[in-house]
C-alpha positions as CSV (number, residue, x, y, z in Angstrom):
1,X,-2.6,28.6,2.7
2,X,0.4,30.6,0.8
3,X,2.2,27.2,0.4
4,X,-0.6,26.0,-1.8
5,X,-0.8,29.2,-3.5
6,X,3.0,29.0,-3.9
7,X,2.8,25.5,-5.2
8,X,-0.1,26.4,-7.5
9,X,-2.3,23.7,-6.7
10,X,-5.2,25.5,-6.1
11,X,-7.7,23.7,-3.7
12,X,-5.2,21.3,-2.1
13,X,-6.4,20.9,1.3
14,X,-4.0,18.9,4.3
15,X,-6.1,16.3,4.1
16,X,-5.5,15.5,0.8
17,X,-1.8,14.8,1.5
18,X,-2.6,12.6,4.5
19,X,-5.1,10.6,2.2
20,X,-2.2,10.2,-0.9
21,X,0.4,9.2,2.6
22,X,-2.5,6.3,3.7
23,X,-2.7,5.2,0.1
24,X,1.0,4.8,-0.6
25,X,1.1,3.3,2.8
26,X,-2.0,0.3,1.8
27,X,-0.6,-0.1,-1.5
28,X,3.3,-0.7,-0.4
29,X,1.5,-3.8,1.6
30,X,0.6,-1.8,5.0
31,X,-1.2,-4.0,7.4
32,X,-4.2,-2.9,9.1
33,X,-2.0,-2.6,12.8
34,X,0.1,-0.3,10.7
35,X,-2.0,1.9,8.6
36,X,-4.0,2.0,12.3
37,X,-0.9,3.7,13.2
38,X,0.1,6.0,10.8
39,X,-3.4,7.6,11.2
40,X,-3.2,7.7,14.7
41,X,-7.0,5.5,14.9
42,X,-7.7,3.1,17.5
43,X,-10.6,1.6,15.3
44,X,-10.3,-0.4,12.2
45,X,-12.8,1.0,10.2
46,X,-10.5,4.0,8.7
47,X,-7.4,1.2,7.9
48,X,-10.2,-0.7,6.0
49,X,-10.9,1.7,3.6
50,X,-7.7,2.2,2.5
51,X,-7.0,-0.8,2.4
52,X,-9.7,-1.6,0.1
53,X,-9.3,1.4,-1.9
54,X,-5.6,-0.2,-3.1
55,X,-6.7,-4.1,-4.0
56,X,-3.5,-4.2,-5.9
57,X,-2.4,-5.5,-2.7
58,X,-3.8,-9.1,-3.0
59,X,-2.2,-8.0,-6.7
60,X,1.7,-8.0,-5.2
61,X,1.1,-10.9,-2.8
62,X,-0.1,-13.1,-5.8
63,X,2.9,-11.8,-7.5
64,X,5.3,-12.8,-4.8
65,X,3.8,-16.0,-4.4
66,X,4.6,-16.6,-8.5
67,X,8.3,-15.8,-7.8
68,X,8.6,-18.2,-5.3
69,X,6.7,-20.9,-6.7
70,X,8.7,-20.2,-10.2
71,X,12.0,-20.6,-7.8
72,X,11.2,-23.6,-6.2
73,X,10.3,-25.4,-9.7
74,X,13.7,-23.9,-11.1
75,X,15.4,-25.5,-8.3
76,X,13.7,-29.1,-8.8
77,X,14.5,-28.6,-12.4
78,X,18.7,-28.0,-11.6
79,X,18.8,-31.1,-9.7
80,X,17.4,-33.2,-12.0
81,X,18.0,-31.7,-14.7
């Protein structure tokens, strides 16, 4: 492709940009319904992967969980504090 050749990323294949796209798309919190989507798959296999590949997932949702947890004990702690 002259694109690549103009970016100067030699070897950088279409592909390769749909796979970083799926990988943003898992690790932002994508479900499987969604990443299914995005790919344009009717089987769940493909989302899996992905969705494997990024485990940083289970990583944000026990981060969210913290802040919420840390909120609620913040709260008890105003009213009777």
């Amino acid at each position: 492709m002259d694109v690549v050749k103009e970016m100067g990323i030699p070897g950088l294949h279409f592909h390769d940009l749909r796979h970083t796209g799926n990988t943003f798309a898992a690790e932002s919190g994508a479900g499987l319904k969604e990443l299914m989507a995005r790919m344009g798959h009717d089987e769940v296999r493909a989302a899996m992967i992905y969705q494997r590949a990024v485990g940083g997932a289970d990583k944000a949702i026990t981060d969210a969980i913290d802040q919420h947890v840390g909120e609620r004990s913040n709260d008890r702690e105003d009213r009777t504090g």
